[in-house]
C-alpha positions in Angstrom: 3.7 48.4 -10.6 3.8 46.1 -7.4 2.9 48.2 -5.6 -0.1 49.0 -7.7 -0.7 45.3 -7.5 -0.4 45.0 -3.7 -3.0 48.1 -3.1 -5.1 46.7 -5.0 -4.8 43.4 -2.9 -5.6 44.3 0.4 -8.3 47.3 -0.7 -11.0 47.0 1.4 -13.6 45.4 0.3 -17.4 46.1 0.1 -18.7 42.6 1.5 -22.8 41.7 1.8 -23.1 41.8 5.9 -24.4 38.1 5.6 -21.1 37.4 4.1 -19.3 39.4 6.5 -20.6 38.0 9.6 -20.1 34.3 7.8 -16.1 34.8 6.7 -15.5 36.1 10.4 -17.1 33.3 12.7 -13.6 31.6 12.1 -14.0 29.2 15.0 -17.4 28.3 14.1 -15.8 27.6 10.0 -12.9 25.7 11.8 -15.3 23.4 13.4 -17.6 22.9 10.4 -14.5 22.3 8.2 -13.2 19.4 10.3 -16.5 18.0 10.8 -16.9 18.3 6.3 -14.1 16.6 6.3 -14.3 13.8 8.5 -17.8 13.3 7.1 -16.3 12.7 3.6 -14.7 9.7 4.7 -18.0 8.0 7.1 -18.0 5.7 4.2 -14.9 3.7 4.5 -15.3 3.3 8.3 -16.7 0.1 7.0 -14.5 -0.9 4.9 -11.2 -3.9 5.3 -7.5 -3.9 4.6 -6.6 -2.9 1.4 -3.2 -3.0 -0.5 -0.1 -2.1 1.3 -2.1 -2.6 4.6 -0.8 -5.9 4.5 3.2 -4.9 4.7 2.3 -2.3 8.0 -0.2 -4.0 9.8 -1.7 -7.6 9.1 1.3 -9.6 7.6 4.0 -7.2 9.5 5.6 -9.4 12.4 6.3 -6.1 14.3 2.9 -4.6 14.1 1.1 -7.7 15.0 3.3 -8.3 18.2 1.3 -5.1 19.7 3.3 -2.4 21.8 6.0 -4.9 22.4 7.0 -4.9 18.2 8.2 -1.1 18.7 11.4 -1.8 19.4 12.0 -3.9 16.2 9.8 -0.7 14.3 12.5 1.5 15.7 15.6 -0.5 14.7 14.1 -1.6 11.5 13.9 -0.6 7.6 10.0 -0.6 7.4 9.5 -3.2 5.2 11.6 -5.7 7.7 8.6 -6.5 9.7 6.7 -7.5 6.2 9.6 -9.5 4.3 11.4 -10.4 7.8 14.8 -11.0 6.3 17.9 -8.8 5.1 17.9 -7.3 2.0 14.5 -7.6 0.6 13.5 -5.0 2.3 15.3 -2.7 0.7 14.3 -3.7 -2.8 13.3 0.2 -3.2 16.5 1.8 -3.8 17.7 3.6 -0.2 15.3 1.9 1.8 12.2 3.2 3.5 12.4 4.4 7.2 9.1 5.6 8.2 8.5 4.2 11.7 5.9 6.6 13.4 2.6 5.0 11.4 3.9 1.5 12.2 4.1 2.8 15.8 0.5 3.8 15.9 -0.6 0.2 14.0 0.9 -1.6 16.7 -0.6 0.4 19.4 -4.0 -0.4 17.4 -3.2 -3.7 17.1 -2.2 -4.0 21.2 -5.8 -2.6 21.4 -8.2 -3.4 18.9 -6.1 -6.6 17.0 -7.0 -7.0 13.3 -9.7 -4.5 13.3 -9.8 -2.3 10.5 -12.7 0.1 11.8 -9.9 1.9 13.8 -7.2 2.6 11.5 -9.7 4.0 9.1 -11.3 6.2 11.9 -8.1 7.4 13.1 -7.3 8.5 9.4 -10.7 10.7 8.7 -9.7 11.8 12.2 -6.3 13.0 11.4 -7.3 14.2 7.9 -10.0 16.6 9.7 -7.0 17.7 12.0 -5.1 18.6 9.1 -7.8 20.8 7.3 -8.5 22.6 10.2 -5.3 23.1 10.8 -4.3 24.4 7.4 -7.4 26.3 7.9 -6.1 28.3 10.9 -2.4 28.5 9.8 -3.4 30.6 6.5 -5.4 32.8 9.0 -2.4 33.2 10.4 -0.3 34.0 8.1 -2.5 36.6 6.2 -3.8 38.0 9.4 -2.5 41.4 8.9 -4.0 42.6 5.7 -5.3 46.0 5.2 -8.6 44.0 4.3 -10.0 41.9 7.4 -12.0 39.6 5.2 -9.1 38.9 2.4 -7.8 36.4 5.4 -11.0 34.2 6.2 -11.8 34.3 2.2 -8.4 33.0 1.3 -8.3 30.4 4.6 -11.9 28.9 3.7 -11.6 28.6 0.7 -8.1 26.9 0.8 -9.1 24.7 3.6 -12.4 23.8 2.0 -10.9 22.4 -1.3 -8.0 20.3 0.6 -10.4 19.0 2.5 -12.8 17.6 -0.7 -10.4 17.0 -3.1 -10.5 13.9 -4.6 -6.5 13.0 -4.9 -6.7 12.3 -1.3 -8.9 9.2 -1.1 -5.5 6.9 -1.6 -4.7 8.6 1.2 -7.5 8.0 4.0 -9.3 5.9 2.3 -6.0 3.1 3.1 -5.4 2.6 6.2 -1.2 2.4 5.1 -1.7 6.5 4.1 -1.1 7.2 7.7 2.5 7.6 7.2 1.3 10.7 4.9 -1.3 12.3 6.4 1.4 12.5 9.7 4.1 13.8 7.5 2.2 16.5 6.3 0.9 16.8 9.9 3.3 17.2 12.0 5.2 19.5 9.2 2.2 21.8 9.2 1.9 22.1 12.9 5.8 22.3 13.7 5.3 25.6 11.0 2.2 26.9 13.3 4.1 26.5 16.7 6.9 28.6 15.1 4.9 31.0 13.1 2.6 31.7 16.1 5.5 31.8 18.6 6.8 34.7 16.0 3.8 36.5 16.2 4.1 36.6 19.9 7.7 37.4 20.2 7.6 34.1 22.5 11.5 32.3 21.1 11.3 30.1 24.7 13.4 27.0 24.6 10.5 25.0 25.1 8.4 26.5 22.1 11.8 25.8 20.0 12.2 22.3 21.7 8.5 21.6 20.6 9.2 22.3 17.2 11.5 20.5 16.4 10.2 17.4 18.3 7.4 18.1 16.0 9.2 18.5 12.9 11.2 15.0 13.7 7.9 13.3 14.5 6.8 14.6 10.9 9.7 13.1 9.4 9.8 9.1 11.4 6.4 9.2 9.2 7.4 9.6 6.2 11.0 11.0 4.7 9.3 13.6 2.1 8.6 16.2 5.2 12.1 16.8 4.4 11.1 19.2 1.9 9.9 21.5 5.0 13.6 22.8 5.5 12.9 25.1 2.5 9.2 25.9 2.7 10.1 27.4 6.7 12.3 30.0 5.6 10.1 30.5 2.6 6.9 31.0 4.8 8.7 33.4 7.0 9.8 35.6 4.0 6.5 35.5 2.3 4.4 35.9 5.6 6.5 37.8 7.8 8.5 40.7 7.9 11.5 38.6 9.4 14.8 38.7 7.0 17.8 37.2 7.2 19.5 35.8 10.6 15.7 36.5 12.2 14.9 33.7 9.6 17.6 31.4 10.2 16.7 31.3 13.5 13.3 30.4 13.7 14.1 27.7 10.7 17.1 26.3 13.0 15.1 23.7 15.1 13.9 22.7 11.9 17.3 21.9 10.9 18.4 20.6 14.0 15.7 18.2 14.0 16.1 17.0 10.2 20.1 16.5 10.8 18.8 14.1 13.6 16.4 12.2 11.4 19.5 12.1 8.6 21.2 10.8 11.1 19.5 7.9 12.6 18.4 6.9 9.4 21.6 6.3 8.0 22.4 4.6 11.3 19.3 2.3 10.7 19.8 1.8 7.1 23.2 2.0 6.2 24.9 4.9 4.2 25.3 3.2 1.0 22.3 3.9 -1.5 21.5 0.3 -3.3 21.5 0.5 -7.2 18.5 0.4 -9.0 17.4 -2.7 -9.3 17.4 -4.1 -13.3 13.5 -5.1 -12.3 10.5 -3.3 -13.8 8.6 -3.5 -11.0 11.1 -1.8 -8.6 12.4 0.8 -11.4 10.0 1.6 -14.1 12.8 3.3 -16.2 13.8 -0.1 -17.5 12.9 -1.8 -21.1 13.0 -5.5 -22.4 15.2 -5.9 -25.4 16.0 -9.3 -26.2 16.4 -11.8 -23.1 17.5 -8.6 -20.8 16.3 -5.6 -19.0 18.1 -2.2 -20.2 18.0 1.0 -18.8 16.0 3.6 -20.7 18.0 6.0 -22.7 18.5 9.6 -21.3 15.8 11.3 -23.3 13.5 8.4 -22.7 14.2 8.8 -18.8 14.0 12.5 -18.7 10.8 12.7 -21.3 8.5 10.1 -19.2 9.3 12.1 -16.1 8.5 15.0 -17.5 5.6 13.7 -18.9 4.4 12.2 -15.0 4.9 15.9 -13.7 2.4 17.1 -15.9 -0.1 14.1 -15.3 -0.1 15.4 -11.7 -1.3 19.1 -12.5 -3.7 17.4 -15.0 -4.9 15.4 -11.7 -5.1 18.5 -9.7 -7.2 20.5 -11.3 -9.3 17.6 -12.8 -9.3 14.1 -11.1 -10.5 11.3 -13.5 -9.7 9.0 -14.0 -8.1 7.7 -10.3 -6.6 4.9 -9.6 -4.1 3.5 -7.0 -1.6 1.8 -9.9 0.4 3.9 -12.2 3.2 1.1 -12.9 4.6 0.1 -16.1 3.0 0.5 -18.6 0.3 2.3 -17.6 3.0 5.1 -18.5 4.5 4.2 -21.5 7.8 4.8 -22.5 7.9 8.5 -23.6 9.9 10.5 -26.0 10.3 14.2 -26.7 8.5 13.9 -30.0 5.4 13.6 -28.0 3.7 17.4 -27.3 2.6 16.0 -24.3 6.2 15.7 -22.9 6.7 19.7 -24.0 3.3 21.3 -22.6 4.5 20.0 -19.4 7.6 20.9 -19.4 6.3 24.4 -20.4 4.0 24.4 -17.9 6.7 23.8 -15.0 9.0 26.6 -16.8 6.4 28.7 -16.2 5.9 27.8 -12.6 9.4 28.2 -11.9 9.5 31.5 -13.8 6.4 33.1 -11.6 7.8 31.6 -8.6 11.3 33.7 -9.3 9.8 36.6 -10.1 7.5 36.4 -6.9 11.0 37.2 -4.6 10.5 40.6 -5.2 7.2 41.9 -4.3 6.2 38.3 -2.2 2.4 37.5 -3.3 0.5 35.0 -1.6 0.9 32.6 -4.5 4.4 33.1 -5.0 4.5 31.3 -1.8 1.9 29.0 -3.2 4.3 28.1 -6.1 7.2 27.4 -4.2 5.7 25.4 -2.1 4.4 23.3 -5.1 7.8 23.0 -6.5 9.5 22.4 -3.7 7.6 19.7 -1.8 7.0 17.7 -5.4 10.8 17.6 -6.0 11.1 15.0 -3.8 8.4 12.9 -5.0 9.4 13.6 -9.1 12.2 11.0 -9.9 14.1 13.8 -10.2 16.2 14.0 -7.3 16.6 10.5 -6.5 14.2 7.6 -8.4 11.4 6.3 -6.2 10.7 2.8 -7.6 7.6 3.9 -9.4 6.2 6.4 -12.3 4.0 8.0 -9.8 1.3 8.1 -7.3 -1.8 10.1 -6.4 -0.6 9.6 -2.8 3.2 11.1 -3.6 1.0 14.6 -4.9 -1.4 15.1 -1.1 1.2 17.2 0.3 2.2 19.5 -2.9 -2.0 19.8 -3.4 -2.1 21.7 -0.5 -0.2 25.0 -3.0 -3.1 24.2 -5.7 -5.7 24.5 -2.8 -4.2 28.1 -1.9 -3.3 28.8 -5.4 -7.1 28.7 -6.4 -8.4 30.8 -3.5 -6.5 33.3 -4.1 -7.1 33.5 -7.9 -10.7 33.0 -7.1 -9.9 36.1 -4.1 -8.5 38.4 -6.7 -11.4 37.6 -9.4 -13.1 40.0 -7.3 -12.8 43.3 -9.1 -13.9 46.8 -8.3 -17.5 45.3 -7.7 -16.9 43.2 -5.4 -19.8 43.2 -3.8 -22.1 42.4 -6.6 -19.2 39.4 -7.6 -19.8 37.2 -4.2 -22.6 35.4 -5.3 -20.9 34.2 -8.8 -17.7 33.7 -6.7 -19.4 31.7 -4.0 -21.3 29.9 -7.1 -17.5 29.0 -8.4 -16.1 27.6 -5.4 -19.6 25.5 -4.5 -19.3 24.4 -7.5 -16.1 23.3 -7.5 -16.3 22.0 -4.0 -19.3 20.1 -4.6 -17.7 18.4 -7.7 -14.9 17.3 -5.6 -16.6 15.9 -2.6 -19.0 14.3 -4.9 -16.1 12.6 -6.6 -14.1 11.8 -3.2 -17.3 10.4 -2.2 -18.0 7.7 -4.7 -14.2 7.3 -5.5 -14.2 6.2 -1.4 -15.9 2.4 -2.2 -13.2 1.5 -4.6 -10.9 0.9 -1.2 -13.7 -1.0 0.4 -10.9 -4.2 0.0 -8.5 -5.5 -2.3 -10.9 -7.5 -4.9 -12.9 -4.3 -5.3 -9.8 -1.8 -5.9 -8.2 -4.2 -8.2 -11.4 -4.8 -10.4 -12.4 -2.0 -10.5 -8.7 0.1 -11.1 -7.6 -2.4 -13.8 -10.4 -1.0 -15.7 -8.1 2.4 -15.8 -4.6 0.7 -15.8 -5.3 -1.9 -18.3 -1.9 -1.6 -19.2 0.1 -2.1 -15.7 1.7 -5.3 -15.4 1.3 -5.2 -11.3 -2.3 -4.5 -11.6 -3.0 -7.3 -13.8 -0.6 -9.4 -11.5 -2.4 -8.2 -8.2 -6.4 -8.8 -9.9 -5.1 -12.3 -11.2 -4.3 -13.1 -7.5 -6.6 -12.0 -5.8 -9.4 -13.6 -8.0 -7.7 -16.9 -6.9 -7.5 -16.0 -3.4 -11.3 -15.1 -3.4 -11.9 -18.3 -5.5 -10.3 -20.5 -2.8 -11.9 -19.3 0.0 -15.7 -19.3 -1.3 -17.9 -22.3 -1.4 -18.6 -21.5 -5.1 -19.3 -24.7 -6.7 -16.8 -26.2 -8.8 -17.8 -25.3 -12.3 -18.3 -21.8 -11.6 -14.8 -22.0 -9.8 -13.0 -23.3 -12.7 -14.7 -19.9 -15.0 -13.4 -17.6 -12.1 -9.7 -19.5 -12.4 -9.8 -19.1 -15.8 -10.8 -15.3 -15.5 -7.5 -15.0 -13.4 -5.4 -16.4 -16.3 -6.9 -14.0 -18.3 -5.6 -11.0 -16.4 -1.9 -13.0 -15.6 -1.4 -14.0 -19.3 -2.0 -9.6 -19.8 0.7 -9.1 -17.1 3.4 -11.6 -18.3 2.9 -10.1 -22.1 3.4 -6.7 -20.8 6.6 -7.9 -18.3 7.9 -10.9 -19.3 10.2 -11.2 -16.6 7.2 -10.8 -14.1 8.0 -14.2 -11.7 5.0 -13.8 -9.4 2.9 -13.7 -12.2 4.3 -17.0 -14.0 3.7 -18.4 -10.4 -0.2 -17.3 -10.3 -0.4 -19.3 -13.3 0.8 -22.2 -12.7 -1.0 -22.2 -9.3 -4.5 -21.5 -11.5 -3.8 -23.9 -14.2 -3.4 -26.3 -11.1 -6.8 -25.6 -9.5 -8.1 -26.3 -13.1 -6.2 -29.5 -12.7 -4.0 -28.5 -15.9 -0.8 -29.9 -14.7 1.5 -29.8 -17.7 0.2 -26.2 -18.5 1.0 -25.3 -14.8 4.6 -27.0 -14.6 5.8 -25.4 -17.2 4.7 -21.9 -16.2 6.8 -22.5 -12.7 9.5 -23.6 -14.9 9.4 -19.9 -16.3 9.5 -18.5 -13.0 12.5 -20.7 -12.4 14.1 -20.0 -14.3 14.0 -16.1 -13.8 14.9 -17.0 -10.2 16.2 -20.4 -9.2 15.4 -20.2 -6.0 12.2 -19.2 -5.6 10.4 -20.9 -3.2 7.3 -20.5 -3.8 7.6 -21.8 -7.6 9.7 -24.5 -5.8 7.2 -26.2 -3.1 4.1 -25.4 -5.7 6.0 -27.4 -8.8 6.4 -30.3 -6.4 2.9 -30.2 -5.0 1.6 -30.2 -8.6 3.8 -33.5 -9.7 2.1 -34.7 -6.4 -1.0 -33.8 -7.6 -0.2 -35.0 -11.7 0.3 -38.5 -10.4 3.9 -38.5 -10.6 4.6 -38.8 -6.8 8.3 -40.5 -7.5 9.5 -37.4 -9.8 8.1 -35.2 -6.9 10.2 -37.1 -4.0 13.3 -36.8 -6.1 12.5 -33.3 -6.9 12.4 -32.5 -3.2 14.9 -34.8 -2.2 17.2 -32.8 -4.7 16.3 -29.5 -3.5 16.7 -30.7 0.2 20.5 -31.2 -1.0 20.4 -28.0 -2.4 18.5 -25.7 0.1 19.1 -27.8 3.5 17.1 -25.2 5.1 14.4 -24.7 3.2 11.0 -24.4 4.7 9.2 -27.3 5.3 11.1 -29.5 3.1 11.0 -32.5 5.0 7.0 -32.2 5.1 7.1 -32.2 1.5 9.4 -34.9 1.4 6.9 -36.6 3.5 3.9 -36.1 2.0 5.5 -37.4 -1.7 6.0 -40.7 0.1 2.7 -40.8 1.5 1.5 -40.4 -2.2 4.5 -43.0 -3.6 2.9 -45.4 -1.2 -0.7 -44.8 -2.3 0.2 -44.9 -6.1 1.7 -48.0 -5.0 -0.8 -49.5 -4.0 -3.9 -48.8 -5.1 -2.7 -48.2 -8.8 -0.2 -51.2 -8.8 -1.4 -53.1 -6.2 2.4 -53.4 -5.2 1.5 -53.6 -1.1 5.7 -54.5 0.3 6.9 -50.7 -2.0 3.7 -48.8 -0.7 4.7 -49.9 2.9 8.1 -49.0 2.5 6.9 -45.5 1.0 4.2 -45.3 3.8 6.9 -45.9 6.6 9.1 -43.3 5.4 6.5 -41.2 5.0 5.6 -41.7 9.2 9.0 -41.2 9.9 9.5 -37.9 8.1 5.5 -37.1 9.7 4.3 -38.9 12.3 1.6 -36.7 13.0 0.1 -37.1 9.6 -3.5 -38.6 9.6 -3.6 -39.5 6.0 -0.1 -41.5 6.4 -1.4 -43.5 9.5 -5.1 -44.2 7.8 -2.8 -45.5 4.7 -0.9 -47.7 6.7 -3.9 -49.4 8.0 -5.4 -49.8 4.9 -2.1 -51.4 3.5 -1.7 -54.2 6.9 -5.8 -54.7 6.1 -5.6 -55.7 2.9 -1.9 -57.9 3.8 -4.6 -59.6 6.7 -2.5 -58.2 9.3 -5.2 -56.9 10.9 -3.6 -56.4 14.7 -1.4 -54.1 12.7 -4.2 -52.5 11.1 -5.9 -52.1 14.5 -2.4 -50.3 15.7 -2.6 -48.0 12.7 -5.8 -47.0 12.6 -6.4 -46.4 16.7 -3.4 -44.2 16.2 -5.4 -42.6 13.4 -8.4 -42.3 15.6 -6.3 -40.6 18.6 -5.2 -38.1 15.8 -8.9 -37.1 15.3 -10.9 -38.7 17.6 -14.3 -36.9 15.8 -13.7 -37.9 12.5 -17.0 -40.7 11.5 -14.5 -42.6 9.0 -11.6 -42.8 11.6 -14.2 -44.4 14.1 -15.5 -46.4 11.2 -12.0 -47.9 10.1 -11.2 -48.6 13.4 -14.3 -50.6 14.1 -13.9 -52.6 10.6 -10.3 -53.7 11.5 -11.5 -54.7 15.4 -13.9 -56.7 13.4 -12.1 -58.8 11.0 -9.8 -59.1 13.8 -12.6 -60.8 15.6 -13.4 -58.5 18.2 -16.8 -58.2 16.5 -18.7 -56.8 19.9 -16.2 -53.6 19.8 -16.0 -53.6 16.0 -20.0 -53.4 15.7 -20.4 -50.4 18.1 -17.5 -48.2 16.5 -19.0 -49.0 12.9 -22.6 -48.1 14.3 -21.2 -44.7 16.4 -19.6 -44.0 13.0 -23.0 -44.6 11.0 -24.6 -42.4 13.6 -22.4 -39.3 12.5 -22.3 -40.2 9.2 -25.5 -42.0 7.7 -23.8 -42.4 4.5 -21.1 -45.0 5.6 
């Protein structure tokens, strides 16, 4: 029987000439395949920084130092550079060590800056690379079939729907995808330096050195090309008629280079693998029951993985809905009551089966299968968790196998007609193709920038607490920086509390989130409301910061300046080197000495407040303007002169510096000076 099969595989087939002359012009089709699929991706060469761009490139302190942040890159767990202190950068259990993308962001930064054109160019770039070499790597390894066009077919067809498929716009489309688009790279073109060497019976030292330089370069992007170490000696048995030590050798610099990489990672980030944190946004296998986090129980764990696995074969074959955030709950907590949970766990029985039985006769999609498996395992909180449910950008390298998988289905649909079959095959796979690259296409402008992939994802992921938490956020970033006018701000802030109140009912352990609203009840100038919702984040963590400086800003803010200098003067005692603490310190004396004395008209306590506050912040306009507005009203007005020319030398531009200044040189009797400053100052601003 397989050999019946395997005849009937590589039968020659009676091909149209037209279609003949097309499948063979394989350089031609390589070209036009990396031009397709650079050209799917024109549209985000306009776009910004999106999502994790910030953590590799804009807000990492390596990257942005240019060529001369490598060496902190190199020594670094990748998320160093972003959080720039022990510890929390390894709040993903194991760490992340990916160092080759940050390389090539810092060598962008050294030559562009903060220019986002590049890195998204130098992703559609890369992505091209990658189809057409896919493209020529299954010509490769089908090359010797009895039937010359079964090898162009399969390599078109495969090529043509990686390169539309619509999975891959988290990818590209984000500048931070580099680190996959390398991994799968690099692996791929470490396989077609060995495969080809193979073919030419050229085992050199330097064709070996180069592969494995490859194959190390494929994993400093990104850990998952780890998976490679099986597919090598898998491609050799499906592809070649290599067996056994013949095998093991051409897979050894693979190996060689991979112990390396195991090596300097642990060097890097320590051998110890840090627990799973009890946080739901750093492990989604966690529940709330009462006051505390829980793990989920065994069958819950295993049945919501199970369930993701088959999400991503759902995604495959038909992508909608995409979106960038699959965090809790946007999968729920699953159980094996739910059919779901079984017909994918059927479905990846039945993968595994097919891929078993493959061993013995070796079919192109055996291959396909094992692939699949294999370079998903890593990705499937299977064999280690990965701090999140899933990920359209954990599934680019394993969609290569559904790529190959359908050509050759669509290959073998041929028949005994064949011939009269390529129009309606050729119908199928445009049609398919065209559906793809239509999706990829308008799926592209959700990554134009963070306000537009947030608003328009949370609209899938209703349900994910850090989607809520990240379209909350950003609304109030936006907000801040537009010249909106007031009212309409106030409607956007309270749109933002909408989408944070939705995030803190869904996690209410989610700190950031209690911190987003307290900052937007502040902007709405709803101070109690926004107290107590730092008080929550509090008291999840007592020393956050952030909560910290904002609750003191807002009793600054409330009109309670005292309760705000002993609030800082407490955590000063506390935290001696907080951030900034003595400016805070400063500024709630500045605002002591102003409720002094323009609400109680107490002038000797506002000067005391005001002198401690110049002390502390000498360099603080508002401080020095108060101070001559104090001595004024006292009738010191030489002292008022002293304060306010200091003001003035601060900001010599400023119309109501110049204008103080020339009022107290006035009623200090110098009314020839004091007339000239007030009339420069009326001449900048008329409204004085």
């Amino acid at each position: 029987m397989a050999k019946g099969r395997k005849n009937s595989e590589t039968k020659p087939a009676n091909i149209p000439t037209p279609v003949q002359d097309f499948l063979l012009q394989t350089r031609a089709l390589g070209w036009l395949l990396f031009f397709l699929s650079f050209a799917l991706y024109l549209n985000t060469l306009g776009h910004g920084y999106a999502l994790d761009d910030a953590i590799v490139i804009t807000d990492n302190m390596f990257t942005t130092q240019g060529i001369s942040g490598i060496p902190g890159i190199l020594s670094k767990d990748t998320f160093y550079g972003f959080f720039k202190e022990a510890g929390k950068s390894n709040l993903v259990a194991g760490g992340r060590y990916r160092p080759l993308s940050l390389v090539f962001f810092a060598i962008e930064y050294q030559l562009w800056g903060a220019n986002p054109f590049w890195g998204h160019l130098i992703n559609a770039l890369f992505y091209a690379l990658t189809v057409l070499l896919i493209y020529r790597m299954v010509l490769m390894w089908l090359a010797r079939s009895d039937d010359k066009y079964r090898a162009p077919f399969i390599a078109l067809v495969t090529a043509l729907l990686f390169a539309v498929h619509p999975l891959h716009t988290e990818v590209v489309a984000n500048i931070k995808g580099r680190d996959e688009i390398l991994a799968l790279l690099g692996s791929l073109a470490a396989l077609y330096v060995s495969f080809s060497g193979y073919r030419r019976q050229d085992s050199s030292v330097f064709r070996t050195f180069s592969v494995g330089l490859i194959f190390f370069l494929a994993l400093l992007a990104k850990e998952n090309a780890i998976t490679f170490l099986a597919v090598v000696p898998l491609a050799y048995y499906y592809f070649s008629a290599a067996a056994g030590k013949s095998i093991l050798r051409y897979a050894l610099p693979f190996w060689l280079a991979g112990i390396a990489f195991i090596v300097i990672r642990f060097q890097i980030l320590g051998f110890t693998l840090m627990e799973q944190p009890m946080e739901l946004m750093n492990n989604p296998f966690v529940k709330l029951q009462g006051e505390s986090m829980i793990p989920f129980t065994a069958a819950e764990k295993s049945a919501t993985i199970v369930y993701t696995l088959g999400r991503y074969l759902q995604l495959l074959v038909f992508p909608q809905p995409l979106t960038h955030d699959y965090y809790p709950r946007h999968i729920g907590i699953l159980q094996w009551a739910d059919f779901r949970v079984w017909l994918s766990l059927l479905a990846y029985l039945a993968l595994s089966l097919f891929a078993l039985r493959s061993l013995r006769s070796r079919p192109v999609w055996g291959f396909a299968l094992w692939y699949f498996l294999l370079t998903l395992s890593i990705v499937s909180n299977v064999v280690f968790p990965i701090g999140t449910n899933m990920s359209e950008r954990l599934v680019y390298m394993p969609s290569l196998a559904y790529a190959l998988f359908l050509a050759i289905l669509i290959y073998k649909g041929r028949g005994s007609a064949y011939a009269k079959k390529v129009p309606v095959l050729l119908g199928i796979i445009g049609i398919i193709a065209a559906a793809y690259a239509l999706k990829t296409l308008t799926r592209n402008p959700a990554w134009k920038d963070n306000y537009t992939l947030f608003t328009t994802d949370v609209r899938t992921s209703p349900n994910s607490a850090k989607l809520q938490n990240a379209v909350g956020g950003e609304i109030i970033t936006v907000t801040q920086a537009s010249d909106l006018p007031e009212a309409q701000k106030q409607v956007r802030y309270r749109e933002a509390i909408e989408h944070l109140q939705l995030a803190v009912t869904i996690y209410p352990g989610f700190k950031n989130a209690w911190l987003l609203l307290g900052n937007a009840n502040s902007y709405l100038q709803q101070y109690d409301a926004a107290l107590q919702h730092y008080d929550r984040a509090l008291a999840l963590d007592p020393g956050y910061r952030d909560a910290l400086n904002n609750k003191g800003i807002t009793l600054i803010n409330a009109g309670r300046p005292l309760e705000a200098l002993d609030f800082f003067q407490q955590l000063k005692q506390q935290f001696p080197a907080y951030p900034d603490i003595n400016n805070n310190i400063a500024v709630a004396y500045r605002e002591a000495g102003k409720f002094f004395g323009e609400k109680l008209g107490d002038l000797s306590n506002a000067l005391q407040y005001l002198n401690s506050a110049y002390q502390l912040l000498p360099g603080d306009y508002e401080t020095l303007r108060l101070l001559g507005v104090a001595h004024g009203i006292q009738g010191n007005m030489s002292e008022a002169v002293n304060w306010f020319t200091r003001a003035y030398e601060l900001d010599p531009n400023n119309p109501g510096a110049i204008y103080n200044l020339g009022t107290a040189y006035y009623n200090a009797g110098n009314t020839e000076q004091g007339q000239a400053l007030i009339d420069r100052a009326r001449s900048l601003d008329p409204s004085l």
